[in-house]
N, C-alpha and C positions, 0 to 999 in steps of 0.2 A: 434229171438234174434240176435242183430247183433254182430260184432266180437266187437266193445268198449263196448257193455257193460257186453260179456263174460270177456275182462277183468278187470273189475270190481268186476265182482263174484267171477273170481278166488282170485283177491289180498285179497277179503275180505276171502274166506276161506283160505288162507293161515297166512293170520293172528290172523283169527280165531284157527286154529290148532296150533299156535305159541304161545297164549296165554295159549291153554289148556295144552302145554310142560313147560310154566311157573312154572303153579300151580304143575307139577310135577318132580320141581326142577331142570328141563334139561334148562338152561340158553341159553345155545351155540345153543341149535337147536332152543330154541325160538327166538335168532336174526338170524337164519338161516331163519326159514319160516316166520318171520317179515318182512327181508330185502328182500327176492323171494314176495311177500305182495305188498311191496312199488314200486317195481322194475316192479310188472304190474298195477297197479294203475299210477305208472307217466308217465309208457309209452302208457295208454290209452288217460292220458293228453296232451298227445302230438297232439293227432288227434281233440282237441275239437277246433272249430271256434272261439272261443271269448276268447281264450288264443294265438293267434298265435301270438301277439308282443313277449310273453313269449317263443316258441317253442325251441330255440335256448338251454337256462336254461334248458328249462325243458329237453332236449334231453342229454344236460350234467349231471345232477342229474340223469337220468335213467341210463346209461352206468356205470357213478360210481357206483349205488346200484348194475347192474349184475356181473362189475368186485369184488365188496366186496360178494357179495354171491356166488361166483366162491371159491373165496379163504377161505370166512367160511366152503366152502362145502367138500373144501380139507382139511382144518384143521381137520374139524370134522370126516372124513375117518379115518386122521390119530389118533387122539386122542380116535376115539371107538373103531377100531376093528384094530391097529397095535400097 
């Protein structure tokens, strides 16, 4: 298995695990492991050949989603257990 399509799996499990916090009303970590989700999914896109007019986007849209799951991830420090 090579390293894009490890992250592939990962974004899909971490979406997957964001949905099942859905169903149990944890909101905040669901856009947590949604946006950690996205954030290796579009930076798998970044390496694909037949998107590189796109690579530029798409390298800005990755770094947004880790800097926003950065700060979900502080929030949510702060909001459970302070």
């Amino acid at each position: 298995m090579n390293l894009q399509t490890r992250q592939y799996i990962f974004g899909l499990i971490f979406i997957a695990f964001g949905i099942y916090q859905a169903t149990g009303n944890e909101y905040l970590e669901f856009s947590l492991y949604t946006g950690a989700g996205l954030a290796f999914i579009f930076n798998a896109l970044v390496n694909e050949p037949k998107l590189q007019a796109q690579r530029q986007l798409l390298n800005i849209i990755t770094w947004i989603l880790i800097i926003a799951t950065g700060i979900l991830f502080i929030y949510l420090l702060r909001y459970k257990f302070f």
